[in-house]
N, CA, C and O atoms as a CHARMM CRD file, in Angstrom:
* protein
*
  272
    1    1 UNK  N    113.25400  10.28100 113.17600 PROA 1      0.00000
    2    1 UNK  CA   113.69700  11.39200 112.38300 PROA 1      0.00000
    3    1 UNK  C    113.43700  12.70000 113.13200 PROA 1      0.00000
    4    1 UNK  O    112.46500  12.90500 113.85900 PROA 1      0.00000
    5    2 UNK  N    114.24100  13.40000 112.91600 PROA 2      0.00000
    6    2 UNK  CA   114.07500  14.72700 113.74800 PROA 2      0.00000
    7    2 UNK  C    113.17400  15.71400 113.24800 PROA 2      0.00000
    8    2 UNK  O    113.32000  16.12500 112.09600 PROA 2      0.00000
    9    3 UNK  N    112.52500  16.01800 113.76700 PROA 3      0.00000
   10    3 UNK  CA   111.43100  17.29300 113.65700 PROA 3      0.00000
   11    3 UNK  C    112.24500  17.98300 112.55500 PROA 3      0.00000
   12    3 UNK  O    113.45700  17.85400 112.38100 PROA 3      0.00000
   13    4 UNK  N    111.33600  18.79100 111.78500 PROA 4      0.00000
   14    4 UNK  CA   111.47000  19.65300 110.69500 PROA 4      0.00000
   15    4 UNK  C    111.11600  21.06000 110.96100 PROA 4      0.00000
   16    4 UNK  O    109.94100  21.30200 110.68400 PROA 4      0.00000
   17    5 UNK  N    111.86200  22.15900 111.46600 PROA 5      0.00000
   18    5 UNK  CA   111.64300  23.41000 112.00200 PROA 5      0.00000
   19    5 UNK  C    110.82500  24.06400 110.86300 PROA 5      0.00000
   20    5 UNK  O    111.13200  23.76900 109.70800 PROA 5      0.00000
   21    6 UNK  N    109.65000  25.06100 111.12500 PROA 6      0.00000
   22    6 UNK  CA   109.12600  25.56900 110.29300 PROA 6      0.00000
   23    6 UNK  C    108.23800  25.16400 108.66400 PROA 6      0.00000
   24    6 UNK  O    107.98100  25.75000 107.61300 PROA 6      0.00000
   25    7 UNK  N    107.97400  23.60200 109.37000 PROA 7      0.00000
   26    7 UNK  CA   107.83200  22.95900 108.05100 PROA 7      0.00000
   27    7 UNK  C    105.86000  22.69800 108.86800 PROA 7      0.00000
   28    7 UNK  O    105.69100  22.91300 110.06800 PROA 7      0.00000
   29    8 UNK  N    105.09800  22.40900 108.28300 PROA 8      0.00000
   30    8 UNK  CA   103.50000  22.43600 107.98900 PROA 8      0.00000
   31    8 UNK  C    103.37400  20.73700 108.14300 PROA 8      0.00000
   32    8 UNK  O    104.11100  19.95800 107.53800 PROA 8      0.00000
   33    9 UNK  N    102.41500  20.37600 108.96900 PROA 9      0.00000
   34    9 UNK  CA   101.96700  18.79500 108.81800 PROA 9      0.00000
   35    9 UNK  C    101.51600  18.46700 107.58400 PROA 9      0.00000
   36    9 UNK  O    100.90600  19.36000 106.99500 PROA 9      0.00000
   37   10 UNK  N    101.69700  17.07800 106.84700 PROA 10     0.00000
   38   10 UNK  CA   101.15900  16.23700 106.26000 PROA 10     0.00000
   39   10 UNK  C    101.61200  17.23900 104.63600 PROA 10     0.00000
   40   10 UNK  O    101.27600  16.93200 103.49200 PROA 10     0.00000
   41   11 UNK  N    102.33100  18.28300 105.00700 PROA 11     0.00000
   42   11 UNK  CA   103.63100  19.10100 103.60200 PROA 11     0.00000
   43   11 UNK  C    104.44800  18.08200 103.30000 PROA 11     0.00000
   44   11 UNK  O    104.85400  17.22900 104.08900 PROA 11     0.00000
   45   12 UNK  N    104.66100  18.16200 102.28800 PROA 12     0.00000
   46   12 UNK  CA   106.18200  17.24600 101.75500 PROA 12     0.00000
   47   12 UNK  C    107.11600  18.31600 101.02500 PROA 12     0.00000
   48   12 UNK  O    106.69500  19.09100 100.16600 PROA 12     0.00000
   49   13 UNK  N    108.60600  18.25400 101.53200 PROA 13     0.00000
   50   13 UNK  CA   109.61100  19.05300 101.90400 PROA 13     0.00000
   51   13 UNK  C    111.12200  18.52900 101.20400 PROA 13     0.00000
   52   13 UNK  O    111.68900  17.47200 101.48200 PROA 13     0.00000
   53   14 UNK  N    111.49100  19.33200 100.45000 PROA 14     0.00000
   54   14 UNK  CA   113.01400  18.77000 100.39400 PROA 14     0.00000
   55   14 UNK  C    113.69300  18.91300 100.96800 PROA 14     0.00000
   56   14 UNK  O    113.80300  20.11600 101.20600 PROA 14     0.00000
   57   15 UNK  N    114.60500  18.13800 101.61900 PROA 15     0.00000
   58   15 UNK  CA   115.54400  18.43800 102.86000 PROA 15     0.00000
   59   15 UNK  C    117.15100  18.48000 102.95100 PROA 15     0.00000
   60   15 UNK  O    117.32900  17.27800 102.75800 PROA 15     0.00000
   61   16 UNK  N    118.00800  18.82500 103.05400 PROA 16     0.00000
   62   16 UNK  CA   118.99100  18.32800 103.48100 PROA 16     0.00000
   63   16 UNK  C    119.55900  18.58300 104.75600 PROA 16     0.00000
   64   16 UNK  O    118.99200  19.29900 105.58100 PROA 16     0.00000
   65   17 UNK  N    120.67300  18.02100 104.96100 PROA 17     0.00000
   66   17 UNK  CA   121.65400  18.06600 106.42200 PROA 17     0.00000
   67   17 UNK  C    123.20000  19.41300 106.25100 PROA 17     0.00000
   68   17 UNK  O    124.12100  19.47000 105.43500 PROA 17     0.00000
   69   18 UNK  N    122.90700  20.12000 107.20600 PROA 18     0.00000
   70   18 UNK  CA   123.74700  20.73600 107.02700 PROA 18     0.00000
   71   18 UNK  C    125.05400  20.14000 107.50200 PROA 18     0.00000
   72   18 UNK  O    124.89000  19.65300 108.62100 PROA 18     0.00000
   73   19 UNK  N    126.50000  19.97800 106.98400 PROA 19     0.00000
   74   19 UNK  CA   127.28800  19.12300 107.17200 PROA 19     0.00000
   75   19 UNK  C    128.30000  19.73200 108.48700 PROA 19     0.00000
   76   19 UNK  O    129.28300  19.23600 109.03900 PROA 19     0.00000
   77   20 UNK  N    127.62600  20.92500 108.67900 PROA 20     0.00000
   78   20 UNK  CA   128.99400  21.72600 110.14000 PROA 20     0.00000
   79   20 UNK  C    128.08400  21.08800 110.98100 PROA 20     0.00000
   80   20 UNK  O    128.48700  20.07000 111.54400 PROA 20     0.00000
   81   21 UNK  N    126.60900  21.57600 111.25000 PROA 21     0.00000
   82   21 UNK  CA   125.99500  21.42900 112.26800 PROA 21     0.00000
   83   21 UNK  C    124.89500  20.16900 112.74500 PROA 21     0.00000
   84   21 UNK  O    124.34600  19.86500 113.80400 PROA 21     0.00000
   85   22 UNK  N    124.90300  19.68300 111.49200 PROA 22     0.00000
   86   22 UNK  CA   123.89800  18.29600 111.17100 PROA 22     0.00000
   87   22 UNK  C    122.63100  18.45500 111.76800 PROA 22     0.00000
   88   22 UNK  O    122.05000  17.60300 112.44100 PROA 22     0.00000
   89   23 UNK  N    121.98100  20.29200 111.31500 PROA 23     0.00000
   90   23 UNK  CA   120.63600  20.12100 111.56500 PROA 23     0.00000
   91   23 UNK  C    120.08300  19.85000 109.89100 PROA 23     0.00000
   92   23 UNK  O    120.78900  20.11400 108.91800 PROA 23     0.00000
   93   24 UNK  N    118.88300  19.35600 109.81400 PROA 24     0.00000
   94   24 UNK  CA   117.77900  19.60900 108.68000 PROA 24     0.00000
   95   24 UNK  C    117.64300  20.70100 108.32600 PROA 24     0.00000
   96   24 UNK  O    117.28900  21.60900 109.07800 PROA 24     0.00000
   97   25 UNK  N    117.90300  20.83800 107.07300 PROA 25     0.00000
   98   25 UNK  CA   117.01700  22.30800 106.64000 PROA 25     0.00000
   99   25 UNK  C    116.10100  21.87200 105.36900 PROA 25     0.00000
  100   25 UNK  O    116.40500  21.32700 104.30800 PROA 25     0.00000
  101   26 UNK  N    114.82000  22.33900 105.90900 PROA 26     0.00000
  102   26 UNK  CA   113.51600  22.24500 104.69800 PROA 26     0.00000
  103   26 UNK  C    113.77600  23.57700 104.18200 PROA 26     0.00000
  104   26 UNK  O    113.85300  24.64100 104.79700 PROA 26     0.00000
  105   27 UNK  N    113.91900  23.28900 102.73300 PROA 27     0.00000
  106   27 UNK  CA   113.92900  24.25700 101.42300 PROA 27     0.00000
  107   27 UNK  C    113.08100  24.73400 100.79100 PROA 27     0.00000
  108   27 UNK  O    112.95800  25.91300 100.46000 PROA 27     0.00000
  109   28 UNK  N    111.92300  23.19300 100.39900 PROA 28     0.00000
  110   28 UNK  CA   111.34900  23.39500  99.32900 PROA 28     0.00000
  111   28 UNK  C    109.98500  22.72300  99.32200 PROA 28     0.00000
  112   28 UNK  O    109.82900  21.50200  99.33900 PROA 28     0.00000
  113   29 UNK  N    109.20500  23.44600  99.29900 PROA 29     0.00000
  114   29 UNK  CA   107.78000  22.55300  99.41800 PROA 29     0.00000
  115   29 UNK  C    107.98500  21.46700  98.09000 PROA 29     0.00000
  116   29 UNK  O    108.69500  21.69200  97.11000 PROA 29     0.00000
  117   30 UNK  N    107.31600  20.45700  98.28800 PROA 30     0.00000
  118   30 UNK  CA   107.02000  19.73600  96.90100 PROA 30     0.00000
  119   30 UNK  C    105.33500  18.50800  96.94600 PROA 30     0.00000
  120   30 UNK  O    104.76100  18.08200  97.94800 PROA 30     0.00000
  121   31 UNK  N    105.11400  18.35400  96.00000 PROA 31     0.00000
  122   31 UNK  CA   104.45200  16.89300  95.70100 PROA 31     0.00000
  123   31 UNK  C    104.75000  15.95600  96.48300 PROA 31     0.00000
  124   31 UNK  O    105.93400  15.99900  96.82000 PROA 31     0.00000
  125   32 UNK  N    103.74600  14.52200  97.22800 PROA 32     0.00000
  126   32 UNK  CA   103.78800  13.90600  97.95900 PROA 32     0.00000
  127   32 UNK  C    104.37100  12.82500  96.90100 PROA 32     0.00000
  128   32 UNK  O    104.32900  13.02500  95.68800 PROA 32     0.00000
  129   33 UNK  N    104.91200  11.67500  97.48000 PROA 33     0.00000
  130   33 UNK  CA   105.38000  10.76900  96.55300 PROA 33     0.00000
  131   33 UNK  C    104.36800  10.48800  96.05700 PROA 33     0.00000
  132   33 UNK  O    104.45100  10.24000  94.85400 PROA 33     0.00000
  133   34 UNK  N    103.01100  10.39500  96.68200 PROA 34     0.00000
  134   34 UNK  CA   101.66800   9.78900  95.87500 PROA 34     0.00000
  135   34 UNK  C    101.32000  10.27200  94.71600 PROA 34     0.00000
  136   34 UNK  O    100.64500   9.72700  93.84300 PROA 34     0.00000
  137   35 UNK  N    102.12300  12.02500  94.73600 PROA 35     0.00000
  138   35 UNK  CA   101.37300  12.67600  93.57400 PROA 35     0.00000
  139   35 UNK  C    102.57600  12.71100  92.82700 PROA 35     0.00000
  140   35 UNK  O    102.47500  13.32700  91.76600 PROA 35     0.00000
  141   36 UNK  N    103.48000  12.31300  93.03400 PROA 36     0.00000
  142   36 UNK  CA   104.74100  12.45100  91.68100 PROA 36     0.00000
  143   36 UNK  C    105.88300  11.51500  92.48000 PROA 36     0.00000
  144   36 UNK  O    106.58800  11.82500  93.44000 PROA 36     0.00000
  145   37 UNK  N    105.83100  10.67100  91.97800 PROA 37     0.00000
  146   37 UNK  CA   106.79100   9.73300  92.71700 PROA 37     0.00000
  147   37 UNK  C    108.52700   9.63000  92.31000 PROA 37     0.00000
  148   37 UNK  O    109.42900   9.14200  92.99200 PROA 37     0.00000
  149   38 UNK  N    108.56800   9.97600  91.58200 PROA 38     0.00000
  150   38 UNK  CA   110.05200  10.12100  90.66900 PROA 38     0.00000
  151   38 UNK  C    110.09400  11.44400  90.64400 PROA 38     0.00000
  152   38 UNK  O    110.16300  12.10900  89.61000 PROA 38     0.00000
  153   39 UNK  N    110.04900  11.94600  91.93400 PROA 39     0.00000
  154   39 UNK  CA   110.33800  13.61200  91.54100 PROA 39     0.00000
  155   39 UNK  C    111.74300  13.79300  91.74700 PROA 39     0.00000
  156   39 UNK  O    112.10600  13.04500  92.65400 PROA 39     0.00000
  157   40 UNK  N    112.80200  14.56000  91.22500 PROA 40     0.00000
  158   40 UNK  CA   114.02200  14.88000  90.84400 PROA 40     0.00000
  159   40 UNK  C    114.38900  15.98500  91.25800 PROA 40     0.00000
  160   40 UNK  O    114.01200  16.93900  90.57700 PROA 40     0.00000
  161   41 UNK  N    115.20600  16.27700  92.44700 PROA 41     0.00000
  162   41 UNK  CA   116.00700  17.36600  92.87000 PROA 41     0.00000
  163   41 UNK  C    117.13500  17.78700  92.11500 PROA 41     0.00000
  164   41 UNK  O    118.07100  16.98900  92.07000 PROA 41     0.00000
  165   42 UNK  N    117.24000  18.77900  91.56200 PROA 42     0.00000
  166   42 UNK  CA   118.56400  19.42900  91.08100 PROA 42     0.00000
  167   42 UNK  C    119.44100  19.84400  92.34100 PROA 42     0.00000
  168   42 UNK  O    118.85000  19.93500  93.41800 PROA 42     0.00000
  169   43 UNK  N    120.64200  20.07100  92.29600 PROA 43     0.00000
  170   43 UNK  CA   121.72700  20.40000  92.92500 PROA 43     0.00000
  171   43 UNK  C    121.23700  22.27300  93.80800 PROA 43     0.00000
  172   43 UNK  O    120.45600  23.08100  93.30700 PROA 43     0.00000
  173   44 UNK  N    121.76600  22.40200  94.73900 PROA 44     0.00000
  174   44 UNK  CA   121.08800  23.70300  95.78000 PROA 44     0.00000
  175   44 UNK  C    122.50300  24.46500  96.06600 PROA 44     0.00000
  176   44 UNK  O    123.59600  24.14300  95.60000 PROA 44     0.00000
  177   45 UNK  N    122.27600  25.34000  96.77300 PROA 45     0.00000
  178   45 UNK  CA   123.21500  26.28000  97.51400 PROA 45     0.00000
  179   45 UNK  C    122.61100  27.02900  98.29800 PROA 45     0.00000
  180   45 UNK  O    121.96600  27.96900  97.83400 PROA 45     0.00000
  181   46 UNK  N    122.66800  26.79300  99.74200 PROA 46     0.00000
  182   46 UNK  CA   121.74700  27.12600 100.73300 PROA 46     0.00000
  183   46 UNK  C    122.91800  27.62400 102.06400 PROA 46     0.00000
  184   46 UNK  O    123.95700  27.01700 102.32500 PROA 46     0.00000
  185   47 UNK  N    122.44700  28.78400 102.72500 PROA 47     0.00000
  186   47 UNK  CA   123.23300  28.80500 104.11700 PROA 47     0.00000
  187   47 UNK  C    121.99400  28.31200 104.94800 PROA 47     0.00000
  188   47 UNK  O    120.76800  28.41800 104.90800 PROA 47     0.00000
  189   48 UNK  N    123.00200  27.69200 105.75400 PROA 48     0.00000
  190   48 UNK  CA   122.01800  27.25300 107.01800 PROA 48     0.00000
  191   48 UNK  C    121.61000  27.91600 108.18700 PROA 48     0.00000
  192   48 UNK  O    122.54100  28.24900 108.92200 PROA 48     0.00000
  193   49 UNK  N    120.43600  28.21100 108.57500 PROA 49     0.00000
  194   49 UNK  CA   119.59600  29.06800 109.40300 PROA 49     0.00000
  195   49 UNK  C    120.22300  28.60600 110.76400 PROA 49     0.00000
  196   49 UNK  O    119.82100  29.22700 111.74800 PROA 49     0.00000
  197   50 UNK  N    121.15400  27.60300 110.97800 PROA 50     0.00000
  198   50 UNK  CA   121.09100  27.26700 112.44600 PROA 50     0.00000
  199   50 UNK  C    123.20100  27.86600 112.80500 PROA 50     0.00000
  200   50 UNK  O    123.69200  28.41100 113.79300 PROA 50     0.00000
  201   51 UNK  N    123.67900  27.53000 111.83600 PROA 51     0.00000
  202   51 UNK  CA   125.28800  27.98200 112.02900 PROA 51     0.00000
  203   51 UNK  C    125.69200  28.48700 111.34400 PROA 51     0.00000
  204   51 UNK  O    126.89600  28.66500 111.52400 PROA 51     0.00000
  205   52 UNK  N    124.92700  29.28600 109.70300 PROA 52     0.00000
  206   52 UNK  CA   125.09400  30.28800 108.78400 PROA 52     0.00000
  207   52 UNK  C    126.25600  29.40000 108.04000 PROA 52     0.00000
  208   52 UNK  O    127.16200  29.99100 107.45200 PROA 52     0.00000
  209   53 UNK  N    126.22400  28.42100 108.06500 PROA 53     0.00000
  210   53 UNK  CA   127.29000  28.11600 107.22900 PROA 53     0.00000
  211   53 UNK  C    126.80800  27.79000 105.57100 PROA 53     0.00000
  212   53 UNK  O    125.62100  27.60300 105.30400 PROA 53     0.00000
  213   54 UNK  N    127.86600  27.75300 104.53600 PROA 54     0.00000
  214   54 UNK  CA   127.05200  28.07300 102.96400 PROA 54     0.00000
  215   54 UNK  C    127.82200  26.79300 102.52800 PROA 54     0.00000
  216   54 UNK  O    129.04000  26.66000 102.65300 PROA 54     0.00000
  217   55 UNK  N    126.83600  25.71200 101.91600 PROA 55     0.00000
  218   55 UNK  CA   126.98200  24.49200 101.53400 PROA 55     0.00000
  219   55 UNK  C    126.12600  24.69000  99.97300 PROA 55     0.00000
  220   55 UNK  O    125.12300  25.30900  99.61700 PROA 55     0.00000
  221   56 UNK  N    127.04400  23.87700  99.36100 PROA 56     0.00000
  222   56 UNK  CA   126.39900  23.59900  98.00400 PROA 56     0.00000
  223   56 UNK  C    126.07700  21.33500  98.22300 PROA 56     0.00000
  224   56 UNK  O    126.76100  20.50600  98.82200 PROA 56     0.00000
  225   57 UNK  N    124.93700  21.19500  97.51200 PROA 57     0.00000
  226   57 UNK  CA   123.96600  20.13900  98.19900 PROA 57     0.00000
  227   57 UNK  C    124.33800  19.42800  96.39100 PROA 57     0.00000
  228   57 UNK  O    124.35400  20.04000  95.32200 PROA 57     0.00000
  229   58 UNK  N    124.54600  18.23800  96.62200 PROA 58     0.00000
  230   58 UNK  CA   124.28000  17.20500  95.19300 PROA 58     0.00000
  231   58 UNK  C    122.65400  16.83700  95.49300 PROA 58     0.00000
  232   58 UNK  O    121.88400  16.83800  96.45300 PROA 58     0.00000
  233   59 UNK  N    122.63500  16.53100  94.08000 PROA 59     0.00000
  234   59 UNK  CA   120.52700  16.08000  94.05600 PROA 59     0.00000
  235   59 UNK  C    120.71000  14.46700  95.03000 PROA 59     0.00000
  236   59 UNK  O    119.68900  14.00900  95.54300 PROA 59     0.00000
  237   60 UNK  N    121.98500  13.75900  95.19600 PROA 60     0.00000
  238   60 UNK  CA   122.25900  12.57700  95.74100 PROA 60     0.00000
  239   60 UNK  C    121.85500  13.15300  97.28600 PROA 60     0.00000
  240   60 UNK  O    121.14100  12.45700  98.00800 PROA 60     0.00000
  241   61 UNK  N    122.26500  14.22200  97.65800 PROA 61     0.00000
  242   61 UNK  CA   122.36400  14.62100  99.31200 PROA 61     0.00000
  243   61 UNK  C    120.70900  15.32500  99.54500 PROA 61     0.00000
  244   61 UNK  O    120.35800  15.96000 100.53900 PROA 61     0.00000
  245   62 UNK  N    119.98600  15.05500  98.52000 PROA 62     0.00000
  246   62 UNK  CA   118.62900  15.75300  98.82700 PROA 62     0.00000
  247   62 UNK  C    117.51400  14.53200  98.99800 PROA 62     0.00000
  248   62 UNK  O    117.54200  13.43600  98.43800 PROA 62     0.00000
  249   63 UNK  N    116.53200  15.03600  99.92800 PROA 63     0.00000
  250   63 UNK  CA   115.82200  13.92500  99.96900 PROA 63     0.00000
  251   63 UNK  C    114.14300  14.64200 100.09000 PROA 63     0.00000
  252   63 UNK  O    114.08200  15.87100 100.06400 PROA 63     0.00000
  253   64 UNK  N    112.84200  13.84600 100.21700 PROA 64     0.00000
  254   64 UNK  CA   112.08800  14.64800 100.32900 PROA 64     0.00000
  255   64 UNK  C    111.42600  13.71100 101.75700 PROA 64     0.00000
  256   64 UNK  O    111.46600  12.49900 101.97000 PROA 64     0.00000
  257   65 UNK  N    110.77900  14.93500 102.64800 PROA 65     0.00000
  258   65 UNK  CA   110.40300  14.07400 103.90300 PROA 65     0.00000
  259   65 UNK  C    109.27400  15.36100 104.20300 PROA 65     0.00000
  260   65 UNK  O    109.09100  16.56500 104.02100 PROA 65     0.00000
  261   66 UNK  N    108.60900  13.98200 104.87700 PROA 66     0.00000
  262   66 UNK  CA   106.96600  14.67000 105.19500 PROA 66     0.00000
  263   66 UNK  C    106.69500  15.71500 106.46200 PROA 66     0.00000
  264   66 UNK  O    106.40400  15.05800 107.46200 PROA 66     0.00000
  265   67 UNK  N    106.70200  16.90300 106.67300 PROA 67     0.00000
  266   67 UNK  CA   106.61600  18.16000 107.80400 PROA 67     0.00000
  267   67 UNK  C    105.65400  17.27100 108.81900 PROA 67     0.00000
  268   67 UNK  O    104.83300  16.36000 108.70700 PROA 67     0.00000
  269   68 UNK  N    106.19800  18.01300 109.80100 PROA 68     0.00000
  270   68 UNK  CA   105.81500  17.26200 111.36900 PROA 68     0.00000
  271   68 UNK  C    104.49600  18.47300 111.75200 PROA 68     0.00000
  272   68 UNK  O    103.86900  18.38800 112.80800 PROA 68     0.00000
């Protein structure tokens, strides 16, 4: 998995893929699965820091992954 720019070790992060440039972008700090395991992303609207492009994200296209 590819490094997480600007993201904190052993943080847990919501992520998605930006779909022009297919980098990661961490959004959102969150709870480790240990501490809330059924945690539930709502739907986003984010530009991406790497090609400025403005994507709206389904809670299906969100995931949560642990900072490097």
């Amino acid at each position: 998995m590819p490094e997480l720019k600007g993201t904190e070790p052993d943080k847990w992060y919501l992520v998605v893929v930006c779909p022009k440039c297919l980098k990661d972008i961490a959004f959102a700090e969150v709870p480790s699965p240990q501490v809330e395991p059924n945690h539930r992303a709502l739907g986003v609207r984010l530009t991406c820091p790497g090609c400025r492009g403005v994507t709206s994200f389904a809670p299906a296209e969100i995931t949560r992954r642990q900072g490097i």
